[in-house]
C-alpha positions in Angstrom: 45.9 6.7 4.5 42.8 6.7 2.8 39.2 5.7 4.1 35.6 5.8 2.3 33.1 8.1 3.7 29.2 7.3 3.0 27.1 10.6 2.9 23.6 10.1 2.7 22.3 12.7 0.0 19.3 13.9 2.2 21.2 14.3 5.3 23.7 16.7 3.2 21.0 18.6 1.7 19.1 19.1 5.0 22.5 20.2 7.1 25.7 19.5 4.7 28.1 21.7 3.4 29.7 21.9 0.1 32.6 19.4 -0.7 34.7 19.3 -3.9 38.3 16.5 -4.7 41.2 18.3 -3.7 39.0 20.2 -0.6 39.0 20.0 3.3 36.1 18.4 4.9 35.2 17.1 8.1 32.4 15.0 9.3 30.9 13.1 12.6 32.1 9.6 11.3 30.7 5.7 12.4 32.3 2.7 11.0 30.9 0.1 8.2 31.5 -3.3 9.4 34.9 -3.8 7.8 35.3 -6.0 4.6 38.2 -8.1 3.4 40.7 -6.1 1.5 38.5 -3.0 0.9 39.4 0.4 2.4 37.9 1.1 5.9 34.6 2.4 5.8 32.9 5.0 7.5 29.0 6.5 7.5 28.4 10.7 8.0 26.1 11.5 10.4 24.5 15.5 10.1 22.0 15.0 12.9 23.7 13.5 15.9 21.6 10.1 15.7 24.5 7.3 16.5 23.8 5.8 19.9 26.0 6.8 22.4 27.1 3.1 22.6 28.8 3.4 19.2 32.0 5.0 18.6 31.9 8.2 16.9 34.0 11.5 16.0 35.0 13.9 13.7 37.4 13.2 11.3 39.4 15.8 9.1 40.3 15.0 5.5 41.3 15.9 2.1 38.5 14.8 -0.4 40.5 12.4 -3.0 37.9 11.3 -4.8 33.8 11.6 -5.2 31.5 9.2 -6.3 27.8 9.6 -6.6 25.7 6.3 -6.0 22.4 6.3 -6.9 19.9 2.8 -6.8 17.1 1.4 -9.5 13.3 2.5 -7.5 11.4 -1.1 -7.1 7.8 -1.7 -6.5 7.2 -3.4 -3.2 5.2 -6.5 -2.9 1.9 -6.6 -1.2 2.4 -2.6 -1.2 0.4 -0.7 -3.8 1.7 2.5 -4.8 5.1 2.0 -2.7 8.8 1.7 -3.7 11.8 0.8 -2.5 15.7 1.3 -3.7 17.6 -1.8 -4.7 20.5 -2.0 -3.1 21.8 -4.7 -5.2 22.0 -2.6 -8.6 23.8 0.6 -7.6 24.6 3.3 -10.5 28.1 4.8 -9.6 29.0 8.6 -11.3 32.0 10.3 -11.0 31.9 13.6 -9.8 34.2 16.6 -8.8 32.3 18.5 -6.1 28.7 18.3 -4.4 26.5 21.7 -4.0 24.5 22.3 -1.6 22.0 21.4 -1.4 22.9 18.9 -4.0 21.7 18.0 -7.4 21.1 15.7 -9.4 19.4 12.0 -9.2 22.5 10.3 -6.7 21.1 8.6 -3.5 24.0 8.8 -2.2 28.1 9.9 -2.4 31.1 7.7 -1.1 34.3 9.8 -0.9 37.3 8.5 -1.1 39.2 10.5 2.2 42.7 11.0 2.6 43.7 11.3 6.3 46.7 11.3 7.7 48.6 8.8 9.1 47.5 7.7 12.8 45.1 9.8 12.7 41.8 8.1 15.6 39.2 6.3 13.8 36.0 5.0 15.2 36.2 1.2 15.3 33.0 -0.9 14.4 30.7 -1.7 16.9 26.9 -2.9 16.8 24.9 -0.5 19.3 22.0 -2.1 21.0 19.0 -0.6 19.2 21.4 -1.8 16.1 21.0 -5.3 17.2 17.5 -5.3 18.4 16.2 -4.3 15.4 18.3 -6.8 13.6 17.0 -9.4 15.6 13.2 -8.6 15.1 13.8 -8.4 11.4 15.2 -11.9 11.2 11.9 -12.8 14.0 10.3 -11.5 11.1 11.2 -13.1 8.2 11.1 -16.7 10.2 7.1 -15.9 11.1 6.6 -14.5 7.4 7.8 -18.0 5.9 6.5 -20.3 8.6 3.1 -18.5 7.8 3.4 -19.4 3.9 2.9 -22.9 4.7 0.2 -23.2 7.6 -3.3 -23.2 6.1 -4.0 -19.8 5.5 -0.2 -19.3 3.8 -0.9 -22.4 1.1 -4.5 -20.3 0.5 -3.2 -17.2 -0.3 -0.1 -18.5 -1.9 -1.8 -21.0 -4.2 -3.7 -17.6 -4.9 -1.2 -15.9 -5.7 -0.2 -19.0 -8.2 -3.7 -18.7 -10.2 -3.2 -14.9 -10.6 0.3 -14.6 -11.6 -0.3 -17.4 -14.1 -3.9 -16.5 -15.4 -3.2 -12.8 -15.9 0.6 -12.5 -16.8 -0.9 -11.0 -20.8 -3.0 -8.2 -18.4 -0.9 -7.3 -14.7 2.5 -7.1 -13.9 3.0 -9.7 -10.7 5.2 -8.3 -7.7 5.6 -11.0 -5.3 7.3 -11.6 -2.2 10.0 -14.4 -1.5 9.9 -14.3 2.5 6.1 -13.9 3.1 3.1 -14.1 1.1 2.9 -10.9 -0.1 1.8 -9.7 -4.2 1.0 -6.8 -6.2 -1.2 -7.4 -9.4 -0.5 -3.9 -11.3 -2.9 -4.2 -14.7 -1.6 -2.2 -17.7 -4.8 -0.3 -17.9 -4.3 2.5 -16.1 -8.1 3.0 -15.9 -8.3 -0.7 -14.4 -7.8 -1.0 -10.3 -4.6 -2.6 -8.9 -4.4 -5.3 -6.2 -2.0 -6.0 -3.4 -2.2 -8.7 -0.3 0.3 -9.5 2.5 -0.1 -11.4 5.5 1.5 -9.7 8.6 5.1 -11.1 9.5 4.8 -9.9 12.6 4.8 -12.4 15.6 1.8 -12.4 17.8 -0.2 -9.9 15.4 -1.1 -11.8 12.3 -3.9 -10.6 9.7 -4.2 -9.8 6.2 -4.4 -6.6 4.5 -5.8 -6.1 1.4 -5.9 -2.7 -1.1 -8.1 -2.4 -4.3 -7.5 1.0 -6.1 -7.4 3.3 -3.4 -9.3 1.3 -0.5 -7.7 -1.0 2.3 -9.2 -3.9 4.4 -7.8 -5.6 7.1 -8.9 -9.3 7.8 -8.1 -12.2 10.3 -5.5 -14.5 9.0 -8.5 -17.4 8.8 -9.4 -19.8 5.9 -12.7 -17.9 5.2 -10.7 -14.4 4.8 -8.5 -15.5 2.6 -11.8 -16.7 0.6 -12.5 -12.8 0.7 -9.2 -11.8 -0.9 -10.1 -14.0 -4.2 -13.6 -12.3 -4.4 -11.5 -8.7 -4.0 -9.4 -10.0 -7.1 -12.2 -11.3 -8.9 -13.9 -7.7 -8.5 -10.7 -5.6 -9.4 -10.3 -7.8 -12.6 -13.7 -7.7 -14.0 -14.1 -3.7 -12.7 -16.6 -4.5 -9.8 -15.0 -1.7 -7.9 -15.9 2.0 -7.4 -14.6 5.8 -5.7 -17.3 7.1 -4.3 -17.3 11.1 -2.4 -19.9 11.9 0.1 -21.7 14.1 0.7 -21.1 16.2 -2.0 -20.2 19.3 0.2 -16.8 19.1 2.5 -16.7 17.5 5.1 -16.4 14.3 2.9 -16.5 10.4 3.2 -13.9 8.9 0.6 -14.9 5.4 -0.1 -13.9 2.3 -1.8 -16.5 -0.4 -2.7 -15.6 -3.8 -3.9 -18.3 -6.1 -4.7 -18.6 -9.7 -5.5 -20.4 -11.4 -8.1 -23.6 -11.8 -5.7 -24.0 -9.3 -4.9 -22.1 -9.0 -1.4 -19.9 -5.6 -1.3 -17.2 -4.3 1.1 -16.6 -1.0 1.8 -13.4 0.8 3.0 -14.2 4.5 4.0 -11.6 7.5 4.8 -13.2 10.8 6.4 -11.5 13.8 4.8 -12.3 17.5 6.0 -10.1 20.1 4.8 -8.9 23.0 7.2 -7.9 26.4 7.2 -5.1 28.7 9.0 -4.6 31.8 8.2 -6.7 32.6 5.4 -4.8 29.1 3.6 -6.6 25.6 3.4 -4.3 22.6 4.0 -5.2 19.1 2.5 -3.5 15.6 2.2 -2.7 15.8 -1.7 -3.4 12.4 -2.2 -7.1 12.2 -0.6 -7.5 15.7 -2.4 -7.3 14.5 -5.8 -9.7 11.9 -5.0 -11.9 14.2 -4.1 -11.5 16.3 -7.2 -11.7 12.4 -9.1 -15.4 12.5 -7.8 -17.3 9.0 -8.5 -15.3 6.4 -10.1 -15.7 3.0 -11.4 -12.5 1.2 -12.3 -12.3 -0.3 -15.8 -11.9 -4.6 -15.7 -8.1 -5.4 -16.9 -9.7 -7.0 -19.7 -12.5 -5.5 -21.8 -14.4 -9.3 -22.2 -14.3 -9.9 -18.9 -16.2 -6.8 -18.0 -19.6 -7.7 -16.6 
């Protein structure tokens, strides 16, 4: 009989071995929840990480077939700067073997397993931590939509609205379905991004805002969510600046955002570099703003710059 094995392309690289159609290979399997007239499915685990409460063994097979999977990167709403794979669009490739470590772009490979006959399977079963964490996600998504229509949601959302309408010719609008939650990325790649979400989470709401590389956090009140228009206002008319102080390390990386006037808000990030062993170890990404030095982000449109 034949069964589809899910092997998770950083898992393999990290303790894998090398595979190719027509091979033996054996791996700690847990099952898929099953689906309607497709083959039994079945997730590798390298690491030992399935809960003791869910069924799991290794399985012995001949590798029929190999399929590498690999998923479209997509911006995450009210995220700057982070991305996500979607699921929904997967990119299937053919292949005859897998290296390791593996190459290539695959996410991914699902290999069709030929086992035989009677051989023990794990069955599916949803382990506790599984179903805990599903229900806090759904908890979730329940507070993140109930929170789109109280007060502060209709503020931000009708926000969100203006923006995505007034400056579809300037910034690409990624915006949330399930909570309010938006990235304004401008095409100017000299201009300063945008991205607000209000937390989802229950008992701990707030909103967080990010200009170029600052972030605020803010109560989840009627007058904040004023603060989060004057924050867009700024990053489209290039109110907002990098500044690195003092000039010798240690440093102070900050963001200022100011409004129109003259009111500012600053976001500030200590950074000291340190050394071991002769070698000095940084954080790349607060690094090359120190090497960026003073900035002031460009508006999104060159007339509205002021």
């Amino acid at each position: 009989m034949q069964i589809e094995v899910d092997i998770v392309r950083w898992e393999h690289n990290c303790c894998g071995t090398p595979f190719a159609v027509g091979g033996q290979a054996t791996w700690h399997l847990h099952a898929v929840a099953p689906e309607s007239g497709a083959p039994s499915r079945f997730v590798s685990d390298e690491h030992d990480q399935t809960p003791a409460d869910v069924p799991h063994w290794a399985v012995t097979g001949t590798v029929a077939a190999i399929t590498g999977v690999s998923y479209p990167r997509i911006p995450m709403p009210g995220m700057i700067g982070t991305s996500t794979s979607d699921l929904s669009r997967p990119s299937m490739q053919p292949l005859t073997s897998v290296d390791f470590p593996a190459e290539g772009e695959c996410s991914e490979f699902r290999v069709l397993l030929d086992v035989p006959d009677g051989t023990p399977l794990p069955t599916h079963r949803q382990g506790a931590d599984a179903t805990t964490q599903l229900s806090r996600k759904r908890n979730a998504a329940t507070v993140g939509r109930q929170r789109m229509t109280d007060e502060v949601g209709v503020l931000l959302e009708a926000l969100a609205d203006d923006a995505q309408n007034r400056y579809a010719h300037l910034a690409v609008a990624i915006r949330a379905t399930d909570k309010s939650a938006v990235t304004l990325q401008p095409g100017r790649t000299d201009a300063a991004a945008i991205s607000w979400t209000r937390s989802s989470a229950p008992g701990n709401d707030g909103i967080t805002v990010q200009v170029g590389d600052g972030r605020w956090s803010f109560p989840a009140t009627r007058a904040d969510a004023a603060i989060v228009r004057e924050f867009l206002d700024a990053a489209v008319t290039g109110r907002v600046e990098e500044h690195v102080v003092p000039a010798e390390a240690p440093h102070t990386l900050e963001t200022e955002v100011r409004a129109q006037d003259g009111r500012s808000w600053t976001a500030s990030i200590e950074f000291a570099p340190f050394t071991t062993g002769g070698v000095m170890a940084v954080p790349r990404l607060l690094w090359d703003r120190v090497q960026r030095g003073e900035y002031r982000y460009a508006a999104w449109d060159i007339a509205d710059s002021h």
